[in-house]
KOLDREN-293523 format. One record per residue (C-alpha): chain; y, z, x; residue in three letters. Coordinates in Angstrom, 3 decimals. Layout:
{r 'A', {Y, Z, X}, 'Ala'}
...
END
This chain:
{r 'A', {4.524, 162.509, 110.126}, 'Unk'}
{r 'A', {2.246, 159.722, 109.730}, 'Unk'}
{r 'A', {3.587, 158.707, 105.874}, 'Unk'}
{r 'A', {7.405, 158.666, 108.324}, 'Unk'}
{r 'A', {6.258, 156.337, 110.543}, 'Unk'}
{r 'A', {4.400, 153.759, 107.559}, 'Unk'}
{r 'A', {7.934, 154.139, 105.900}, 'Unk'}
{r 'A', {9.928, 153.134, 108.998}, 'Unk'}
{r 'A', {7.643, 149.904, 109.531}, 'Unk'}
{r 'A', {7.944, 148.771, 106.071}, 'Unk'}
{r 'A', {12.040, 149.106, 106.895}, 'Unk'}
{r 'A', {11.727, 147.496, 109.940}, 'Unk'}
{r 'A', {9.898, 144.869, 108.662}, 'Unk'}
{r 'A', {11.862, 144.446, 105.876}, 'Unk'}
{r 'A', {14.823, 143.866, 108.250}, 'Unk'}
{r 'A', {13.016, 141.819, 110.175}, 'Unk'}
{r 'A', {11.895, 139.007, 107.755}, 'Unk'}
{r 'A', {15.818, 138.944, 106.249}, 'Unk'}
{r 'A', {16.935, 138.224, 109.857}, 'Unk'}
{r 'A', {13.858, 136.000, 110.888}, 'Unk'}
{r 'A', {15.329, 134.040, 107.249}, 'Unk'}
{r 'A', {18.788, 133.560, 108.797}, 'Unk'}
{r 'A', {17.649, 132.902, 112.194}, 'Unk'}
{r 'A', {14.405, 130.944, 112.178}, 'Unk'}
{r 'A', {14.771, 126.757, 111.703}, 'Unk'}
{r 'A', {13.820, 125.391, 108.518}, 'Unk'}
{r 'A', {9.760, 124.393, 108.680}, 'Unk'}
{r 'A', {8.186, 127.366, 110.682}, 'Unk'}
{r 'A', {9.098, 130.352, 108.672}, 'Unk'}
{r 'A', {6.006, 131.093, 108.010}, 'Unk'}
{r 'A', {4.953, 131.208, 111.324}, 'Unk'}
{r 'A', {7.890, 133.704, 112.616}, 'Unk'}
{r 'A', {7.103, 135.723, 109.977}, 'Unk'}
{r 'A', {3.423, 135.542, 110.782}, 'Unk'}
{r 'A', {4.195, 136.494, 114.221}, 'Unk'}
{r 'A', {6.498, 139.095, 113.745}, 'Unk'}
{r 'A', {4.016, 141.156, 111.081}, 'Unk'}
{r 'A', {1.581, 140.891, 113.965}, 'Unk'}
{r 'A', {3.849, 142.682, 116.087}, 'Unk'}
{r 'A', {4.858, 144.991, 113.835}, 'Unk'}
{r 'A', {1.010, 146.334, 113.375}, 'Unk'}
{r 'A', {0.913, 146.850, 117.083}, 'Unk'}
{r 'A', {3.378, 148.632, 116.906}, 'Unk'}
{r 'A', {2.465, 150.736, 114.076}, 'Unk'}
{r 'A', {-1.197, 150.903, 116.013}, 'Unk'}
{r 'A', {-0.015, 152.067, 118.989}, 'Unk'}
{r 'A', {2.439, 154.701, 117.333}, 'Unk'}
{r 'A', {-0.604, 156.054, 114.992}, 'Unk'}
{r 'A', {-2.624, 156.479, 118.449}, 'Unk'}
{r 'A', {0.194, 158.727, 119.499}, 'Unk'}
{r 'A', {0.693, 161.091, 116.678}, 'Unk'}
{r 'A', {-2.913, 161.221, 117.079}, 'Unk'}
{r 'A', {-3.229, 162.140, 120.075}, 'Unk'}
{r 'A', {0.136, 164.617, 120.321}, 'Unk'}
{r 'A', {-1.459, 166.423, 117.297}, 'Unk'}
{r 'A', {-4.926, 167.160, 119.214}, 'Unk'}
{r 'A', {-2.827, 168.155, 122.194}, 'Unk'}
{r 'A', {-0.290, 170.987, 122.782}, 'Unk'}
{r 'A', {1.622, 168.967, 125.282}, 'Unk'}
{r 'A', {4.431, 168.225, 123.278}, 'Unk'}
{r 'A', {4.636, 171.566, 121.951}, 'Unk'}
{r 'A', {5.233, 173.044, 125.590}, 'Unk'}
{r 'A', {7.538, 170.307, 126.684}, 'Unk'}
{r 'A', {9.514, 171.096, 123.324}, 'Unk'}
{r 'A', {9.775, 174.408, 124.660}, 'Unk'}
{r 'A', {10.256, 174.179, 127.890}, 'Unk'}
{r 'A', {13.450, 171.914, 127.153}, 'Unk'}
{r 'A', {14.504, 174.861, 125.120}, 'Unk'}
{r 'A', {13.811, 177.138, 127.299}, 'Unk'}
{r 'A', {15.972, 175.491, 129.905}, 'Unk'}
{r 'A', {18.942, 174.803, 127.431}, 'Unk'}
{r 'A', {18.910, 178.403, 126.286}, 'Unk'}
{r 'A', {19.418, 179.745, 129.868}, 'Unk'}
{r 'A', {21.944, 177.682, 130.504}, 'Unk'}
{r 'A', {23.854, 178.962, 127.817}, 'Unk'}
{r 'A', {23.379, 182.504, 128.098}, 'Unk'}
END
């Protein structure tokens, strides 16, 4: 799950720099592009600290079933 979200960062960020390119005025792309890699380790930061902490934790699991469970009696 981990290696999923590392490969959807490195997309996003790929993204990212080809529309800071097209968007960003001449002399500080370096700078956006600074800026937005910055954010874009946050973001991967903050996303490893919640696989980490859904995979110690059975919470997701029940919620997971517990929308399940409620969509399977509503259909029966």
């Amino acid at each position: 799950m981990v290696v999923a979200f590392v490969h959807v960062q490195c997309l996003l960020f790929s993204v990212g720099r080809r529309l800071q390119r097209r968007l960003a005025p001449r002399g500080q792309e370096g700078q956006a592009s600074a800026e937005y890699a910055l954010v874009l380790l946050g973001a991967a930061a903050v996303a490893l600290l919640v696989v980490g902490w859904a995979s110690r934790t059975n919470r997701v699991g029940r919620l997971l079933d517990g929308v399940l469970d409620q969509l399977l009696s509503r259909v029966r």
